[in-house]
C-alpha positions as YAML, in Angstrom:
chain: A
units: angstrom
residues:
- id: 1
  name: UNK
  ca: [-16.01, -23.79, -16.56]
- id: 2
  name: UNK
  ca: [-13.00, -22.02, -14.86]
- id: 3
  name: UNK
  ca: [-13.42, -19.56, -11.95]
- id: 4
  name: UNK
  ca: [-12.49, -16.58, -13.63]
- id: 5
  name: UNK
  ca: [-15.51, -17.28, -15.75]
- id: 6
  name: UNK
  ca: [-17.71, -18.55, -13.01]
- id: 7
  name: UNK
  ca: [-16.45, -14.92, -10.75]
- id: 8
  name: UNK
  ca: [-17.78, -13.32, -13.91]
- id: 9
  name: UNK
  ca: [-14.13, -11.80, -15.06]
- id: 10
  name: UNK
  ca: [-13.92, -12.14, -19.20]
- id: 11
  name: UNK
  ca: [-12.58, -15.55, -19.56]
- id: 12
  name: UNK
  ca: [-9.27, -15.49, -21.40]
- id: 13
  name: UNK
  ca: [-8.09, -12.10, -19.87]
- id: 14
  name: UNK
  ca: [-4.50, -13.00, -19.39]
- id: 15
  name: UNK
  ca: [-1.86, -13.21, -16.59]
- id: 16
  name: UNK
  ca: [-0.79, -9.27, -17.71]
- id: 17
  name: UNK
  ca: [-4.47, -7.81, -17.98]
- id: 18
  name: UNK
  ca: [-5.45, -9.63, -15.22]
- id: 19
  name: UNK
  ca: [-2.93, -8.14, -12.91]
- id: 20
  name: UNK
  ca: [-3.14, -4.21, -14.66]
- id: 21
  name: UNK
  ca: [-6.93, -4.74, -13.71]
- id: 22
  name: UNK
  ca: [-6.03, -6.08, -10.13]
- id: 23
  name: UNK
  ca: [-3.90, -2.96, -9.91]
- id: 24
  name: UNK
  ca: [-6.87, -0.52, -10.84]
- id: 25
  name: UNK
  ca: [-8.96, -2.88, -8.47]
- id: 26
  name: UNK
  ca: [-6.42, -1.92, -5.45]
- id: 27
  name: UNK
  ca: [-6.13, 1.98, -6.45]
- id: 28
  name: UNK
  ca: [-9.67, 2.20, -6.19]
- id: 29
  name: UNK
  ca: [-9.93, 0.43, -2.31]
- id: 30
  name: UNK
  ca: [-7.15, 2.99, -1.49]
- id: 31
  name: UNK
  ca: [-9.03, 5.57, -2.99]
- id: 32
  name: UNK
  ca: [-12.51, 5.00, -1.68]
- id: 33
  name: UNK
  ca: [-10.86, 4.27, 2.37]
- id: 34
  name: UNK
  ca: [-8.61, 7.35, 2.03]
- id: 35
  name: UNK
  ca: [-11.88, 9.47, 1.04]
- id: 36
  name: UNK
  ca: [-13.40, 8.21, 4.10]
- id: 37
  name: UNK
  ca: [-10.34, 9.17, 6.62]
- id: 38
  name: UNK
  ca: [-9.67, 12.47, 5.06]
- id: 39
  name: UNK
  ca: [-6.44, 11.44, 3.83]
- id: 40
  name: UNK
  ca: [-5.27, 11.72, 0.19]
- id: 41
  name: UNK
  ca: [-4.28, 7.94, -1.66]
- id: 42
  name: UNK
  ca: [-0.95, 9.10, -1.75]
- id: 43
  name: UNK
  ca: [-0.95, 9.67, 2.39]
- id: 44
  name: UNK
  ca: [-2.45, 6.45, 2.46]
- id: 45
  name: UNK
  ca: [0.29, 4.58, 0.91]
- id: 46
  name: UNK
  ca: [2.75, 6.55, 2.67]
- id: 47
  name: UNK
  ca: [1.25, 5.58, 5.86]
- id: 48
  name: UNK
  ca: [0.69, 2.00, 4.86]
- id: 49
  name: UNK
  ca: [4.26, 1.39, 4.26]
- id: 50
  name: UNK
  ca: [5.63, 2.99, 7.65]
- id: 51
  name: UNK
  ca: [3.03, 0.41, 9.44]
- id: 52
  name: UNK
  ca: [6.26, -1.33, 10.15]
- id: 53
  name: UNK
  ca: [6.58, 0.39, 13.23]
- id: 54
  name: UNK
  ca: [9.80, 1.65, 11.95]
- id: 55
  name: UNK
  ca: [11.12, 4.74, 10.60]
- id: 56
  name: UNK
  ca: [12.11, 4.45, 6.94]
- id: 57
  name: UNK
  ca: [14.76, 6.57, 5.46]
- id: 58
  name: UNK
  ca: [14.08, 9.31, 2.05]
- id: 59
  name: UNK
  ca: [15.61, 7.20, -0.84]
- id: 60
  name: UNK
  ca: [13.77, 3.84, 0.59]
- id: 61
  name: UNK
  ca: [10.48, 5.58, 0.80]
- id: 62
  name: UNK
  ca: [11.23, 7.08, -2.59]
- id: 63
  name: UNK
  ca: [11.92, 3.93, -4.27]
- id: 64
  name: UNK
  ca: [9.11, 1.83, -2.23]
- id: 65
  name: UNK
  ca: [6.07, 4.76, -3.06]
- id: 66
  name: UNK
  ca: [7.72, 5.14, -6.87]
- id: 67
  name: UNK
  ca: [8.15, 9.20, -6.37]
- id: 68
  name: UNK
  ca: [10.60, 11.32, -7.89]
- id: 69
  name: UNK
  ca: [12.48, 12.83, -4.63]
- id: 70
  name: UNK
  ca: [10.54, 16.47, -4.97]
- id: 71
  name: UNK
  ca: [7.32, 14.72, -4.84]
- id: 72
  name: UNK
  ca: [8.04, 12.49, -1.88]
- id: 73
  name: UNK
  ca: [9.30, 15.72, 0.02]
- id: 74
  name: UNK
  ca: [5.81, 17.76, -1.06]
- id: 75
  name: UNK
  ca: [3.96, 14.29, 0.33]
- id: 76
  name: UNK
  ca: [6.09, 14.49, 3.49]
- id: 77
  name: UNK
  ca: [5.54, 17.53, 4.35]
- id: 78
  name: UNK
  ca: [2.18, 17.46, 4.18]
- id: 79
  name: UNK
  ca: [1.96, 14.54, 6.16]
- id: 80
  name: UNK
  ca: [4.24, 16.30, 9.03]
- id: 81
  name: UNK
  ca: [1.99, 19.64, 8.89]
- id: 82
  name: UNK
  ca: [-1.22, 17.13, 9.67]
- id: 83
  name: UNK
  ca: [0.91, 15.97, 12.71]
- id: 84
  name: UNK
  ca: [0.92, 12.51, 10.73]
- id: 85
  name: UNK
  ca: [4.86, 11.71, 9.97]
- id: 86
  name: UNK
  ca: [7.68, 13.47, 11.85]
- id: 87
  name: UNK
  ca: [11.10, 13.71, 10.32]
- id: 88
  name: UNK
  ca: [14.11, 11.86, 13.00]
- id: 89
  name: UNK
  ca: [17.75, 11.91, 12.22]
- id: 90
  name: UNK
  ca: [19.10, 9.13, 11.08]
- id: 91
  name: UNK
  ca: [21.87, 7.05, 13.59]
- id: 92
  name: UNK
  ca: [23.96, 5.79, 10.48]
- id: 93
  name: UNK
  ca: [23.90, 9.06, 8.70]
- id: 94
  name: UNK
  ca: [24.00, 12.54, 10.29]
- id: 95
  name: UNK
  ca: [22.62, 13.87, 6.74]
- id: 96
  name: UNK
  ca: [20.11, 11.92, 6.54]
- id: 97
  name: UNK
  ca: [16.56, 11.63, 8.25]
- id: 98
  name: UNK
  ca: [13.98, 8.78, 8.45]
- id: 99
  name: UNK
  ca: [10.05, 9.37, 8.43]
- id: 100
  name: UNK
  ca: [8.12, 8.04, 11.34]
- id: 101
  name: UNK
  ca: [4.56, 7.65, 12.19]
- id: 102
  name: UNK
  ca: [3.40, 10.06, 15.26]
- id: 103
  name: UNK
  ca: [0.82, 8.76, 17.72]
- id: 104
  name: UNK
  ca: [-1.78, 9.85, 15.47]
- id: 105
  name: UNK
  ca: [-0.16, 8.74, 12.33]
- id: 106
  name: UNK
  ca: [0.09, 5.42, 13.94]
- id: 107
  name: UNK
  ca: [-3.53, 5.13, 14.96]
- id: 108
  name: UNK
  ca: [-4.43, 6.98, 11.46]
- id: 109
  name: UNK
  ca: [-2.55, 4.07, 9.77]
- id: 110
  name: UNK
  ca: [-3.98, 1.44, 11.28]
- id: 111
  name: UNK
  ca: [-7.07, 1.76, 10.56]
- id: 112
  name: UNK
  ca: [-6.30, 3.16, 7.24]
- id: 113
  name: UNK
  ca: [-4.51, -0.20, 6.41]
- id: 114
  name: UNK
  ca: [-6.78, -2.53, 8.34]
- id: 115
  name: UNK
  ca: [-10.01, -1.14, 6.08]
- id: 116
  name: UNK
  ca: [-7.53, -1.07, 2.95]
- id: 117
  name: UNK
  ca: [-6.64, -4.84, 3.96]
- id: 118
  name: UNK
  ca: [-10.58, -5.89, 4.79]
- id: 119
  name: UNK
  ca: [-12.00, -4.91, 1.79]
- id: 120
  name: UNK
  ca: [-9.28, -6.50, -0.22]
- id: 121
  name: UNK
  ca: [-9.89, -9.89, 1.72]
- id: 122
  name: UNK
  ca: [-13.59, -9.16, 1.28]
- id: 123
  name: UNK
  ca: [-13.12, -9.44, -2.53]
- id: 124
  name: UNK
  ca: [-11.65, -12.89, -2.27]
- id: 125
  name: UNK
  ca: [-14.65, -14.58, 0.41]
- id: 126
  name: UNK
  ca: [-16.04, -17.02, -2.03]
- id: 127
  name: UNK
  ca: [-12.88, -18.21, -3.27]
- id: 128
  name: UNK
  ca: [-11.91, -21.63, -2.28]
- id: 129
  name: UNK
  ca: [-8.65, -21.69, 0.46]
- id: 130
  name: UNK
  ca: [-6.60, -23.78, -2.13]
- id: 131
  name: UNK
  ca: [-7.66, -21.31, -4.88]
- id: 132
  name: UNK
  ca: [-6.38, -18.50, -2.25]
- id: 133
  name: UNK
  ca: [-3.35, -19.94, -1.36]
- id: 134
  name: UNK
  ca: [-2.40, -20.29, -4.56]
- id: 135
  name: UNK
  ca: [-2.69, -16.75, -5.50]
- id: 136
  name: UNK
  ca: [-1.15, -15.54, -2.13]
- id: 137
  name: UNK
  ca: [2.16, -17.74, -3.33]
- id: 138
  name: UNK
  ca: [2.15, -16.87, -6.27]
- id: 139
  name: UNK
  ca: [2.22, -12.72, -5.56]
- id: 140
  name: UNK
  ca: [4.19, -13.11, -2.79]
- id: 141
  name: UNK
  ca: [6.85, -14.69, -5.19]
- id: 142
  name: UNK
  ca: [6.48, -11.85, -7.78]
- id: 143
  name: UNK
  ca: [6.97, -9.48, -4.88]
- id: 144
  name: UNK
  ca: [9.75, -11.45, -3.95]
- id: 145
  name: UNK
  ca: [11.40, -10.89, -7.53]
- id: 146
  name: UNK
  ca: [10.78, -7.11, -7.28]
- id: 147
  name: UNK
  ca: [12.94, -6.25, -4.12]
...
C-alpha cells in the first residue's frame, strides 16, 4: 500500500491534482489564520512575502502576489490605512516606491506567517523525514523553475 493511500488521499490522484488540491489545502490555512487576525487572505500574503525584512518594490510585489497593478494598489492601500505597510522611495529609482512592513505590520506578520507555517507543518507530522525531505526537494525545485 502507498502512503497516499494509507494518509487516506484517493490513490491514483496524480502529480497535477495532487498539487491543485495542495493549493486549495494552503488557501484554506491562509484563510482560516487571516480570519483569526482580522486580516483579509490577500493582506496575509502580502504580509507574508515582505517577512523578508525588506522593502519590496510595486512590479515585484505585483508579479510575486499575481495582481493586476490596480489591485495591488487597492491591497496597498488598505494595508497602509491599517498602519500595516508604509510606502518608502525607492534609492535606485526616484519614481518608484517600495512597500515595507511598519512595527505593527512586522509583528502582525509574524505571527500571521508563523501560524500559516505551523499548521502547514502540522499537516505533514506523521510523515516519515525521508518521505518529507523528499517533498521539500522536490517543491523547492519547482519553485526554483518558477523564478
Amino acid at each position: 500500500m502507498n502512503s497516499a493511500t494509507d494518509a487516506g488521499a484517493r490513490p491514483g490522484l496524480g502529480f497535477a491534482a495532487a498539487l491543485v488540491r495542495m493549493s486549495h489545502l494552503v488557501q484554506h490555512v491562509f484563510t482560516d489564520v487571516s480570519r483569526e487576525r482580522d486580516v483579509t487572505p490577500q493582506q496575509a500574503q502580502l504580509l507574508c512575502v515582505l517577512t523578508s525584512g525588506e522593502g519590496i518594490g510595486m512590479t515585484d510585489l505585483s508579479r510575486l502576489l499575481h495582481l493586476e497593478k490596480p489591485s495591488l494598489t487597492g491591497l496597498v492601500d488598505r494595508a497602509e490605512r491599517r498602519g500595516l505597510v508604509r510606502r518608502v522611495r525607492d534609492d535606485t529609482d526616484r519614481r518608484a516606491c517600495r512597500v515595507e512592513l511598519t512595527p505593527e505590520g512586522e509583528d502582525l506578520a509574524v505571527r500571521v506567517h508563523g501560524e500559516i507555517v505551523s499548521r502547514l507543518e502540522a499537516l505533514a507530522v506523521d510523515l516519515p523525514g525521508e518521505d518529507m525531505l523528499r517533498v521539500t526537494d522536490t517543491l523547492t525545485l519547482l519553485l526554483a523553475q518558477t523564478r
